[in-house]
C-alpha positions as CSV (number, residue, x, y, z in Angstrom):
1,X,0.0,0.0,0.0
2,X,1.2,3.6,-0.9
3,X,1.9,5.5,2.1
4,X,0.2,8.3,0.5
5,X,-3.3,5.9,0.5
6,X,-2.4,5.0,4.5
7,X,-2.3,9.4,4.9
8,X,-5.7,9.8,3.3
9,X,-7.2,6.7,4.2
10,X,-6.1,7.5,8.1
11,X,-7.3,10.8,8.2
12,X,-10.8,10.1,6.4
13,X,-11.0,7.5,9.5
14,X,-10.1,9.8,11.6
15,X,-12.3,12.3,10.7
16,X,-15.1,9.9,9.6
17,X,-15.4,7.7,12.7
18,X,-16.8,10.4,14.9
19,X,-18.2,13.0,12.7
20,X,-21.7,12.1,11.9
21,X,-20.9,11.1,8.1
22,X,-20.1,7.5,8.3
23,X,-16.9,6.2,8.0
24,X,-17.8,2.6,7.2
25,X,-19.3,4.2,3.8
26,X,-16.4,6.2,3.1
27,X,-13.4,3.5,3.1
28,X,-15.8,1.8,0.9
29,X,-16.3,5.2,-1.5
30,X,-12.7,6.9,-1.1
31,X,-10.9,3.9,-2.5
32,X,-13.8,3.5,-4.9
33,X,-13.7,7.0,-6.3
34,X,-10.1,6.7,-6.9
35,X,-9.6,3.2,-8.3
36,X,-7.8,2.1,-5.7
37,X,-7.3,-1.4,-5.5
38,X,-5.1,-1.9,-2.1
39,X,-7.7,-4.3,-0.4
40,X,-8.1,-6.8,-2.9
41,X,-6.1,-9.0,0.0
42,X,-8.6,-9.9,2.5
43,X,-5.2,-10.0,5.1
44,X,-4.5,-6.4,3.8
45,X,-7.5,-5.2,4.5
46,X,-8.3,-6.7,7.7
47,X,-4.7,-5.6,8.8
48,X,-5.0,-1.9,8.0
49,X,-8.5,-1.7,9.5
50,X,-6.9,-2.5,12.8
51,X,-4.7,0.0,12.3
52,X,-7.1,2.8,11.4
53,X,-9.7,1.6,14.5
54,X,-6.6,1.5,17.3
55,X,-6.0,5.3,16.0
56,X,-9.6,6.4,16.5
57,X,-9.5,4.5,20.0
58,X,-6.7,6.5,20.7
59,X,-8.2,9.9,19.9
60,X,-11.2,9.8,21.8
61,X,-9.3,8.2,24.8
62,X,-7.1,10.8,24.5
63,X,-9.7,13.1,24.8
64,X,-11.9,12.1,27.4
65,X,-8.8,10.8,29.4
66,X,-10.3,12.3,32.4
67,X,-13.4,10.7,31.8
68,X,-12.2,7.6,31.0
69,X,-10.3,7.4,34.4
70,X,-13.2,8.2,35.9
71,X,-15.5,5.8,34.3
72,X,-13.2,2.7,34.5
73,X,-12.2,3.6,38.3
74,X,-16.0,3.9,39.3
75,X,-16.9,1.0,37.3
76,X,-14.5,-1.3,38.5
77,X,-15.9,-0.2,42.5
78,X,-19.3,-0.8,41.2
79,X,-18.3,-4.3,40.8
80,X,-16.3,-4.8,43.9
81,X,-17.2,-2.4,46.5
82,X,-21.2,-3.1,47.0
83,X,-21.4,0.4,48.5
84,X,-20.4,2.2,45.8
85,X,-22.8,0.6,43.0
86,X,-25.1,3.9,43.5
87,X,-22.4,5.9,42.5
88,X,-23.5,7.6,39.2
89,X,-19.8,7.5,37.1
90,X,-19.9,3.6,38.5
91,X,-23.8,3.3,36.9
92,X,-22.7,5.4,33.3
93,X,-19.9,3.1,32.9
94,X,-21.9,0.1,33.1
95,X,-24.7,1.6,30.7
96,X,-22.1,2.1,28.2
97,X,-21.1,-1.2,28.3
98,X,-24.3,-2.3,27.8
99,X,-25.1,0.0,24.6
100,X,-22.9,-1.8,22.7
101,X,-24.5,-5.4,23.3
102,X,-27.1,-5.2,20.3
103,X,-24.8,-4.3,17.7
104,X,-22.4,-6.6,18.9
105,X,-25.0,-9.6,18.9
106,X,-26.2,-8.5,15.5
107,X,-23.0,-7.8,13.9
108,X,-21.7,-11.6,15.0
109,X,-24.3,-13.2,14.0
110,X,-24.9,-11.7,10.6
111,X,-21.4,-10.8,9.5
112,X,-21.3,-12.5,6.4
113,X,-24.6,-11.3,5.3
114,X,-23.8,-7.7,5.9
115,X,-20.4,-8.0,4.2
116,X,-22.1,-10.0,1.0
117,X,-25.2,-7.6,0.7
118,X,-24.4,-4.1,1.8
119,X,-21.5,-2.0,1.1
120,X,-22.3,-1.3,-2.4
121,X,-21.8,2.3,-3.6
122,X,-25.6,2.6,-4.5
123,X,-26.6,1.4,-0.9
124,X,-24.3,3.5,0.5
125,X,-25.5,6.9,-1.3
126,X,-28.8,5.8,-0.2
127,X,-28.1,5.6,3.4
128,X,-26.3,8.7,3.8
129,X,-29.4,10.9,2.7
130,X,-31.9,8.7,4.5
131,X,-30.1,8.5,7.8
132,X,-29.5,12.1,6.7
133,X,-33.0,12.9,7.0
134,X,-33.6,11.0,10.3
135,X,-30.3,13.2,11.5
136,X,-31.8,16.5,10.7
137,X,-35.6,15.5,11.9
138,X,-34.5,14.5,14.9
139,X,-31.9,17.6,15.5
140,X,-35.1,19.8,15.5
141,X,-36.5,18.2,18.3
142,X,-36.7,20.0,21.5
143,X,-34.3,18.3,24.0
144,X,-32.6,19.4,27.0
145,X,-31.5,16.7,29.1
146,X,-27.8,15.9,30.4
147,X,-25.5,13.0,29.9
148,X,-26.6,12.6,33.6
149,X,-30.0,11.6,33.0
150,X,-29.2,8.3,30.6
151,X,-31.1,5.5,32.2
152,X,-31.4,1.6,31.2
153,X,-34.3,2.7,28.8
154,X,-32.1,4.9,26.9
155,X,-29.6,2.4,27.1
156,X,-31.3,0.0,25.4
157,X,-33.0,2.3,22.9
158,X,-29.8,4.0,21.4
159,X,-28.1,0.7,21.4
160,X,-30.4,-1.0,19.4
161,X,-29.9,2.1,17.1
162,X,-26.5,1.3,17.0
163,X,-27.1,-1.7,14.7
164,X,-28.5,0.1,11.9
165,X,-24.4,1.4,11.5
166,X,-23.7,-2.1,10.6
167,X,-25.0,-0.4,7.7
168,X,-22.1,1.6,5.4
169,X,-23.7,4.6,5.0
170,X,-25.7,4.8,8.1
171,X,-22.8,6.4,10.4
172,X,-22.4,5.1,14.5
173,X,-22.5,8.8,15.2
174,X,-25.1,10.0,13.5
175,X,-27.5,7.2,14.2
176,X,-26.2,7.0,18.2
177,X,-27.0,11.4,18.4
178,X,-30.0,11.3,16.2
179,X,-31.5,8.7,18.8
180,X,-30.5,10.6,21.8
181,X,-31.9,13.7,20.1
182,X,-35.1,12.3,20.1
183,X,-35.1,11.0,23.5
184,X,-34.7,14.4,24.7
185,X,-31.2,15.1,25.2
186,X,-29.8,18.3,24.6
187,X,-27.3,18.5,21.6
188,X,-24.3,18.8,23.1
189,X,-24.9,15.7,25.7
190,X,-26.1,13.3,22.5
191,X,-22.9,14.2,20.8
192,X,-20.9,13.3,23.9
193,X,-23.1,10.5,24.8
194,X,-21.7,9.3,20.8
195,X,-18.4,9.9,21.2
196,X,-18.3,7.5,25.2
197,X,-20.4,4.9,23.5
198,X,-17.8,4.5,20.9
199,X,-15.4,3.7,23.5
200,X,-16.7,-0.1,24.2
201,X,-17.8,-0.7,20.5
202,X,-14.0,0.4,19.1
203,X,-11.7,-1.8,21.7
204,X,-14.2,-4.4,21.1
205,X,-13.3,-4.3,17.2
206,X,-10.0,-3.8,18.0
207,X,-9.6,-6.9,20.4
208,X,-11.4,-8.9,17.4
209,X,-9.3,-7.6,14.6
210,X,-6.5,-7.7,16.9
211,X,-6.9,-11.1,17.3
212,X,-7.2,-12.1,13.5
213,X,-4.0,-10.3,13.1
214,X,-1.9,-12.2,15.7
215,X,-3.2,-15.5,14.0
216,X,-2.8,-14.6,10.0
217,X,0.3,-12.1,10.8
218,X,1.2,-8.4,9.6
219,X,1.0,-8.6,5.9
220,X,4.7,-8.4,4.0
221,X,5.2,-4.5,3.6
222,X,2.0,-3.5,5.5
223,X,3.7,-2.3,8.8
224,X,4.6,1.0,7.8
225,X,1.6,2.3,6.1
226,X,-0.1,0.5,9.3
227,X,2.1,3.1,11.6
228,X,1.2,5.6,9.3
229,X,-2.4,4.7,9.7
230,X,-3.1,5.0,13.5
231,X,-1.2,8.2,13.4
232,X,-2.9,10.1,10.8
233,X,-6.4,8.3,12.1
234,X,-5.2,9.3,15.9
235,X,-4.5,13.1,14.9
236,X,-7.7,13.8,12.7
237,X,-9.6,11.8,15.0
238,X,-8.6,13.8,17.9
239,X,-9.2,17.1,16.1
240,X,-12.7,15.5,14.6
241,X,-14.1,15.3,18.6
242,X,-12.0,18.6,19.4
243,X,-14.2,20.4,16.8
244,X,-17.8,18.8,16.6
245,X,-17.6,19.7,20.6
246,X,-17.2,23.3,19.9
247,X,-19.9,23.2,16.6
248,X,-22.7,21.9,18.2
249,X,-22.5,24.8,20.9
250,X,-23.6,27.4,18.3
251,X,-24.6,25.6,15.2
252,X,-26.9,22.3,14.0
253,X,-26.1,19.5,12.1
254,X,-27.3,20.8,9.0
255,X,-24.0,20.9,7.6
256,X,-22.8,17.3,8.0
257,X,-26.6,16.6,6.2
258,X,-26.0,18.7,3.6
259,X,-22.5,17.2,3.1
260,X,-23.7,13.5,3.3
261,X,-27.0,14.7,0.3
262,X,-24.4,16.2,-1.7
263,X,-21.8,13.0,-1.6
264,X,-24.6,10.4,-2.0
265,X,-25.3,12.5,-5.4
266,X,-21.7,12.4,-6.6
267,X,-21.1,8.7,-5.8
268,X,-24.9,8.6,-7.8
269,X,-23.4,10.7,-10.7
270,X,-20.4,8.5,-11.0
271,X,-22.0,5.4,-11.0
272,X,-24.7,6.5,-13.6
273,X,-22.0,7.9,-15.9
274,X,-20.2,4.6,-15.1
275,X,-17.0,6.3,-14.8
276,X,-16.6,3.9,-11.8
């Protein structure tokens, strides 16, 4: 793999993974558009794609370090130390843990059926205006609760939204905010509650595609666009939770629905002209 592919490829992960524009969908389009053909390897691609995740789990741990502290210290008391299982870092932890059951479930029982039938360009570009849509219908919904107020209901409800991401196209993000939107929560607390629910669902992919690495081995020149990978994916990732945090003070998400309408009708355009 070029490294100038692992640059791009990390920083569209990066940027893609926690903005709500899907990142699934655009490893599948950004290679497409160009011609790329670096993943015709199954072992290539399942090698770089641990790459890519490990860097986004770095960013929004390096992030919400404090949090993350927090939440695995209380957790880890909830467990142990019966008198601190009311404490409310100790409860959230848990909760988040939780969120990411459905999709997991889902996404191991149905792999191969996801990977055979969706993915396609055409799917994709339909996915990023519908779950578009839902992302700008449910951003105009009153909401002002905290991060605070996230109970098992919620839980359960924006979890099981979760698995609609197995979708390319759909976006984690903007499925996981759209559904907190419309439970009530304000928009800055969705968009957090996204970002510390993506903390369980990325180690868990990285501990799987960690493990499928260790058995099949790093791929014969692969290790330095994979280097290349988590640090670009790290670094944009990073920026990509720095700056949706300050957005959503002043601004909606019109923008990112705007931007996911107006890729859907060039992937649409290239298709139809067959130029790809």
């Amino acid at each position: 793999m070029p490294i100038l592919h692992a640059i791009v490829l990390g920083i569209v992960q990066g940027l893609t993974e926690f903005l709500p524009i899907s990142s699934s969908g655009h490893l599948i389009v950004v290679p497409w558009l160009f011609g790329w053909d670096d993943f015709s390897d199954e072992g290539i691609n399942k090698a770089f794609d641990v790459a890519l995740h490990f860097g986004t789990l770095i960013a929004v741990i390096a992030y919400f370090r404090r949090d993350v502290v927090s939440l695995v210290r209380n957790g880890l008391r909830a467990v142990f130390v019966p008198s601190a299982r009311t404490n409310p870092e100790g409860r959230l932890a848990w909760l988040l843990v939780l969120s990411c059951v459905p999709a997991a479930l889902v996404g191991v029982l149905f792999e191969s059926w996801i990977d055979d039938t969706l993915g396609g360009p055409i799917v994709i570009a339909v996915s990023l205006v519908v779950f578009g849509v839902v992302l700008a219908w449910a951003d105009r919904r009153a909401g002002s609760r905290s991060l605070e107020s996230l109970n098992l209901r919620d839980t359960v409800l924006v979890g099981a939204a979760q698995v609609l991401a197995l979708n390319p196209g759909t976006s984690r993000s903007g499925i996981t905010m759209s559904a907190a939107r419309m439970l009530g929560y304000g928009r800055d607390a969705a968009v957090r509650l996204s970002f510390l629910m993506s903390l369980p669902v990325i180690l868990g992919a990285v501990v799987v595609k960690v493990g499928g690495l260790v058995a099949d081995g790093v791929p014969d020149g692969l290790l330095t666009p994979m280097i290349v990978g988590v640090i670009t994916a790290a670094v944009s990732g990073w920026l990509a939770v720095w700056g949706l945090l300050r957005l959503v003070r002043t601004r909606n998400f019109d923008p990112f629905v705007m931007y996911r309408v107006a890729l859907a009708a060039l992937i649409l355009l290239v298709a139809a002209a067959g130029w790809r």
